[in-house]
C-alpha positions, 0 to 999 in steps of 0.5 A, spaced: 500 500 500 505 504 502 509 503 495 503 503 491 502 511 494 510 512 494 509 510 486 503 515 485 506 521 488 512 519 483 508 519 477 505 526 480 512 529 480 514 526 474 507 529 471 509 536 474 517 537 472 514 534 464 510 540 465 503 537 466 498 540 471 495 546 470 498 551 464 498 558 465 494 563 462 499 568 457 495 575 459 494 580 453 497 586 452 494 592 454 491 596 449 495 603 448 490 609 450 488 613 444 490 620 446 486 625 441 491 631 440 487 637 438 488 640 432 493 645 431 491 652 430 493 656 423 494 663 421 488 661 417 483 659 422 486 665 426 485 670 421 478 667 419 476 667 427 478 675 426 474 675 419 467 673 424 468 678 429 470 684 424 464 682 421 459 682 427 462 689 429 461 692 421 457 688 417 460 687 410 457 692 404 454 697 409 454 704 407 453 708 413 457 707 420 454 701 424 452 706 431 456 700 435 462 704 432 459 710 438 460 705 444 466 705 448 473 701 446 470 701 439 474 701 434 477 708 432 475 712 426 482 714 421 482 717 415 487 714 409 488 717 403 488 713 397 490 716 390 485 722 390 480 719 394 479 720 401 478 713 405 475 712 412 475 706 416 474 704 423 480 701 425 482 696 432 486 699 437 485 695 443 490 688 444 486 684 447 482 683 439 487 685 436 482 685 430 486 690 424 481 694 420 474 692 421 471 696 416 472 701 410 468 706 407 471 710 401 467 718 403 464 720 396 466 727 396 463 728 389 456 727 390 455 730 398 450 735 399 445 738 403 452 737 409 452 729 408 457 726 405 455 719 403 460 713 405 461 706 399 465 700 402 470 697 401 476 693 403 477 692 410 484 692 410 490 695 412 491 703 410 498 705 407 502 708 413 497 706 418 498 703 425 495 696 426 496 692 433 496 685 432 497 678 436 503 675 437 502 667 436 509 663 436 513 670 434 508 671 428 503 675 427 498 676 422 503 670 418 509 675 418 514 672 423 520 675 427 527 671 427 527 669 434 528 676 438 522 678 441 518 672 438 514 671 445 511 678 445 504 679 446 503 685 440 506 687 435 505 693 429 505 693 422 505 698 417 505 697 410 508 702 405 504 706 400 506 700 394 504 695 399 510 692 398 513 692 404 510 691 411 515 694 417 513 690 424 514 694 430 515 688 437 518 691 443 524 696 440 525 692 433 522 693 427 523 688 422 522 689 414 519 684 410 516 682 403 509 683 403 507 678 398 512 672 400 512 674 407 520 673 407 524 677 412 528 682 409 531 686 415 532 689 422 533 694 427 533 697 434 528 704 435 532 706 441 539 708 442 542 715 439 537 719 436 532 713 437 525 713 442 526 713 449 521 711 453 516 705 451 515 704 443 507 704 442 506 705 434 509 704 427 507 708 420 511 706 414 512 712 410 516 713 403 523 711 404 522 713 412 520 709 418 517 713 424 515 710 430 511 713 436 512 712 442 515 716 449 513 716 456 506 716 458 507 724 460 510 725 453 509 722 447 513 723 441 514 721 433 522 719 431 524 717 424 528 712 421 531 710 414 528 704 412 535 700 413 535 703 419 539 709 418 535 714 425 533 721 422 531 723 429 525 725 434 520 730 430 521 737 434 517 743 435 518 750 430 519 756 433 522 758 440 529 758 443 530 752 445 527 746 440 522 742 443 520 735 441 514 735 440 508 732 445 502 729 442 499 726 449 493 730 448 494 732 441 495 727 435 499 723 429 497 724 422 499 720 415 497 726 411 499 724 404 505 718 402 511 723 403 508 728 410 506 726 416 503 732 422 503 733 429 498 736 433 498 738 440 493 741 446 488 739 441 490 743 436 493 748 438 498 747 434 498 743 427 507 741 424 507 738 417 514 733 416 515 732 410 519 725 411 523 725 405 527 731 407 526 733 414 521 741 412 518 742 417 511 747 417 506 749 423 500 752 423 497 755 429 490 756 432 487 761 434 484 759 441 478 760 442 474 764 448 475 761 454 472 762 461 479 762 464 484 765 466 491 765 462 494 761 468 489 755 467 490 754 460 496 751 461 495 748 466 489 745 465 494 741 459 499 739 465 494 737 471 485 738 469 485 737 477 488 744 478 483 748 474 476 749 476 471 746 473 468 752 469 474 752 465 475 745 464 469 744 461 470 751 457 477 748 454 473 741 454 467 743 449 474 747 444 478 742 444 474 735 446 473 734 438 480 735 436 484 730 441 485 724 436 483 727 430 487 725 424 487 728 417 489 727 410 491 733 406 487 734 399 490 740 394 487 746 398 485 743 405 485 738 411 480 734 412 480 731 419 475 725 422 472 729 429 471 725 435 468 726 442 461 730 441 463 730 434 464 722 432 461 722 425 463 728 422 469 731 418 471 737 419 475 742 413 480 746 415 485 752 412 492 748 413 495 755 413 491 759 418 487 752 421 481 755 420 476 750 420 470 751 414 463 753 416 461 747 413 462 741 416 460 734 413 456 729 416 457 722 415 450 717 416 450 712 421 445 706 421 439 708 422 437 713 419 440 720 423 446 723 420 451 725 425 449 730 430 453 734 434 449 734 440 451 727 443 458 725 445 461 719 443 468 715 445 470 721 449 464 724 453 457 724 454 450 719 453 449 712 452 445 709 445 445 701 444 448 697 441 447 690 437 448 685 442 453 680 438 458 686 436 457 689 443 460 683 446 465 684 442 468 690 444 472 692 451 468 697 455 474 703 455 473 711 458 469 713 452 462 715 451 455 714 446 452 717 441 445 718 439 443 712 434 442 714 426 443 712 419 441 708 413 442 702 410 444 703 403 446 697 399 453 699 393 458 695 391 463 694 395 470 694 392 477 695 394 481 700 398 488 697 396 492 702 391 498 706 390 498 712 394 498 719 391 496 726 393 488 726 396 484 730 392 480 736 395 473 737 400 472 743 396 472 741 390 469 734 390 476 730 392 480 732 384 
């Protein structure tokens, strides 16, 4: 018995080391987790997000100004000129968007009458010599990239030439050239050093051969300008005096005039000074001030430090020069015309560039509702409220800005395009020839 057992025990293990017994099961190989990478944004769907929000705040082949434009943080109104037509558009400025152009108007200053100026549109894209704030994505922006310096900054600004062949991309203290059509960087230089922008450079203008730069302290913007190779000219200085002064645009403003000059205003319009970029000539006209309930003292006072006024005077420099404070022009064979602001957003103004004496008849521009333009409101400056259209108006950042009263009509034109060679503009006077 005990030997039948000892065998089965034998035979047992002999099974076991043979590999009898139970087998063990080979596991599968987990499966590899699918991950979804999300899909890679390009300039293209950048540049087609930007398309849709433009387009809320202008709707295409409108023929007035969408009263959105009233609120505050909307985009600004510029004046261009374009061969011998005036053009308008309403023109981003706020980074966080950072949207360009959103909308353009060619002013049809031949068929004006009755004090309003009809609006065609047009393209909305970039003016010649005219600032754009844009985005800054992996050093690119609007699909123009930096050779790695300043790659990670948040705005860029560009500027086209008047032929558009060539785009000046201003991004920290660089300006870097490239080739418009195949986008290929072409060159760069620094903005500050001698004769270049001290403080904090804020805009870019592309202007015949030259390259002028805005920027300065927060108390004392300027303009500087610089060859395209970067050769610098130097900041633009005020005429007259003892000692040359460069000239402050805080409360004033900056113009591309025509393809060759450039004005300063400051104070409003105190003064008006024309740079002629290709040779440095330098001209200034001055205003005549207005009658104001202040005393001499006040005046300049007020331009240093409103608070040290009294409000009676305030509001009496306020109501002068309100509308003047960041009125841009374009210079026409005989006048300025100036796009107004504040109380007077929507109208254009024609005006002497020798004695800067504005014309008695100021011309209103239609905005979407069926009311031209009218003085008694205030708009992205000071004053009431209108509404807005709710899909554009959550485009738009609240800023220190105010409304005007709705209006304009919705006439249907062909739209055509604003890009052209730039020449001299025509004249408000006569039609624009």
């Amino acid at each position: 018995m005990v030997s039948q057992r000892l065998s089965g025990l034998a035979c047992v293990l002999a099974f076991a080391a043979c590999g009898g017994g139970d087998k063990k099961v080979k596991q599968p190989k987990p499966e590899k987790e699918v991950v979804v990478k999300p899909k890679q944004e390009t300039e293209a769907d950048r540049e087609a997000k930007r398309k849709s929000e433009r387009e809320a705040i202008v709707p295409p082949g409108q023929n007035c100004l969408p009263t959105v434009l009233q609120e505050p943080g909307a985009p600004q109104l510029e004046l261009a000129a374009i061969g011998v037509d005036a053009v308008l558009c309403a023109v981003d400025t706020d980074a966080n968007r950072a949207l360009g152009p959103v909308g353009c108007w060619k002013v049809d200053l031949k068929n004006m009458g009755n004090g309003t100026v009809p609006l065609i549109a047009q393209d909305a894209v970039p003016q010649p010599g005219h600032d754009i704030v844009a985005a800054v994505r992996e050093g690119c922006a609007m699909g123009f990239c930096t050779p790695g310096k300043n790659a990670n900054a948040p705005v860029a600004h560009l500027s086209w030439n008047a032929d558009g062949k060539q785009v000046a991309m201003l991004v920290g203290t660089d300006v870097h050239i490239f080739d418009a059509a195949s986008k290929q960087h072409v060159s760069t230089f620094g903005v500050t050093g001698e004769k270049g922008v001290t403080g904090t450079p804020t805009a870019v203008h592309f202007v015949g051969d030259s390259v002028v730069v805005e920027g300065g302290t927060e108390d004392a913007p300027g303009a500087w300008v610089f060859k395209a190779d970067g050769n610098p000219t130097g900041p633009i200085m005020a005429l007259g005096g003892k000692d040359e002064k460069q000239i402050n645009i805080k409360h004033g403003s900056f113009s591309v005039l025509d393809p060759n000059k450039v004005a300063l205003a400051d104070h409003g319009m105190d003064t008006f000074t024309v740079y002629e970029v290709s040779s440095g000539k330098r001209t200034k006209a001055v205003h005549k001030p207005a009658k104001l309930a202040c005393k001499p003292a006040e005046v300049e006072a007020y331009w240093t430090d409103g608070d040290k006024v009294t409000d009676k005077c305030k509001d009496s420099i306020a109501k002068a020069t309100g509308p003047w404070v960041g009125a841009t022009a374009v210079l026409g064979a005989h006048s300025l015309l100036f796009v107004m602001k504040g109380a007077r957003l929507g109208e254009l103004a024609i005006v002497d560039p020798k004695t800067l004496v504005e014309s008695k008849k100021a011309l209103k521009m239609q905005w979407c509702g069926g009311e031209s333009a009218s003085s008694g409101g205030e708009a992205q400056g000071e004053g009431k409220a209108s509404a807005a259209k709710p899909k554009a108006a959550k485009a738009m950042k609240a800023d220190k800005a105010d409304k005007d009263e709705e209006a304009d009509d919705k006439a249907a034109a062909p739209k055509g395009s604003s890009r052209s060679p730039v020449k001299k503009g025509g004249d408000p006077e006569d039609g624009g020839e």
